[in-house]
Wavefront OBJ file of the C-alpha trace (Angstrom):
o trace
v 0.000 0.000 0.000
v 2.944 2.467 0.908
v 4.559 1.709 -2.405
v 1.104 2.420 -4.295
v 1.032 5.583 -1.886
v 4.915 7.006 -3.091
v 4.179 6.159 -6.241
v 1.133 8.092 -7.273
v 2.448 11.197 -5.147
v 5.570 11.198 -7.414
v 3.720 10.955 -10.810
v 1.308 13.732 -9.727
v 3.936 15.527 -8.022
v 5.776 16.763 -10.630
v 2.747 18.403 -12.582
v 3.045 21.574 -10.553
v 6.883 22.013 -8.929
v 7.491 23.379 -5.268
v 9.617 25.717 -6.494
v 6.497 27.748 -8.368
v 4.266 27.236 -5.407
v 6.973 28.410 -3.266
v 7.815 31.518 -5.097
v 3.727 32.626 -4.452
v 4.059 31.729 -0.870
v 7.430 33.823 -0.690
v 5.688 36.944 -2.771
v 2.657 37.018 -0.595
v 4.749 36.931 2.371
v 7.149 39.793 1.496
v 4.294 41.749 -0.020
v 2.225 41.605 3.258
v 5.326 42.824 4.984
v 6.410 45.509 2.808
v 2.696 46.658 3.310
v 2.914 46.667 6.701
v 6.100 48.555 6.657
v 4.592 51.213 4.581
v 1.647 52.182 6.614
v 4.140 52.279 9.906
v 3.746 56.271 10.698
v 7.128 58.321 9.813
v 7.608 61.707 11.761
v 10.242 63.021 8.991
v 8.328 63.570 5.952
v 5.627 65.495 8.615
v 8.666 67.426 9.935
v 9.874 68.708 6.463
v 6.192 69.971 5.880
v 5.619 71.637 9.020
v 9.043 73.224 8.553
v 8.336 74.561 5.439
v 4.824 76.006 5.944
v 5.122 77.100 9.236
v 7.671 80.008 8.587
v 9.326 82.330 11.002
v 12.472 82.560 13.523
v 9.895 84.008 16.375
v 8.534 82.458 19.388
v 5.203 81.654 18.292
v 6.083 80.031 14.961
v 9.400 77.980 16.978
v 6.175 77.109 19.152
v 3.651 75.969 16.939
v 6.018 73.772 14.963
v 6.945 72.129 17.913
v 3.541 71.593 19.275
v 2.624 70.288 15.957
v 5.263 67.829 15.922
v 4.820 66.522 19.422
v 0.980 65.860 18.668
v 2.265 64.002 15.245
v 4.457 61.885 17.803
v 2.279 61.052 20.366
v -0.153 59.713 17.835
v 2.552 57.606 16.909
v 3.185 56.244 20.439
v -0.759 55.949 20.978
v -0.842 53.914 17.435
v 2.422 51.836 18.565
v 0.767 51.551 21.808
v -2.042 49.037 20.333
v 0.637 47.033 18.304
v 3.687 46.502 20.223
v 3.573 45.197 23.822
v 6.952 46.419 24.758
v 5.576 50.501 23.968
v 2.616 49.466 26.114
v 4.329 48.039 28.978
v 6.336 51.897 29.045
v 3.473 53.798 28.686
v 0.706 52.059 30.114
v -1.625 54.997 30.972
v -2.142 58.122 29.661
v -0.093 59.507 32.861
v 2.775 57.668 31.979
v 2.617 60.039 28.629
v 2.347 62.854 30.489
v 5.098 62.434 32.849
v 7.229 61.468 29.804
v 6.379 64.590 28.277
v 5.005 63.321 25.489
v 1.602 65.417 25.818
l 1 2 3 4 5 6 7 8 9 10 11 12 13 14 15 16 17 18 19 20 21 22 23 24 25 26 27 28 29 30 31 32 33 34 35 36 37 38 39 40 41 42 43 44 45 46 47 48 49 50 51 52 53 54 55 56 57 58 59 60 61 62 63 64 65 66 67 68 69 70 71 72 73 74 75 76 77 78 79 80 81 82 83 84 85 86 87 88 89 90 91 92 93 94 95 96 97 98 99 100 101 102 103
């Protein structure tokens, strides 16, 4: 019966090759990744923009730029807070943000 068994897995087997099933498994993989990666929230590009619309050397302009920035990180932190357990365990509470100064 085993013999019957190897041998009609080896005729059938070579009508579709691992190697083309593989190379979906392997694209779906990386693809879901790379999405991931993409939608994980970058503070730079925000940066540049707020830097470049919010002009001036005064106090209120140095102000608002950095208020605007510190609200585009702690949305970050609040979004990485639902995803990664270690950013949860550090800022458990809301008044862990605030005594990190990230509100």
């Amino acid at each position: 019966m085993f013999e019957k068994l190897s041998i009609y897995c080896d005729r059938y087997a070579e009508l579709i090759p691992v190697s083309f099933v593989l190379g979906f498994y392997v694209t779906l993989v990386v693809s879901r990744w790379w999405g991931q990666f993409e939608n994980v929230p970058w503070p730079d590009r925000l940066a540049a923009l707020v830097g470049g619309h919010v002009r001036g050397a005064d106090e209120v302009s140095r102000l608002t730029r950095r208020t605007l920035m510190r609200y585009a990180n702690l949305s970050g932190v609040l979004i990485y807070r639902s995803v990664s357990t270690a950013v949860y365990k550090r800022f458990p509470t809301t008044e862990h943000l605030v005594q990190a100064g990230k509100t």
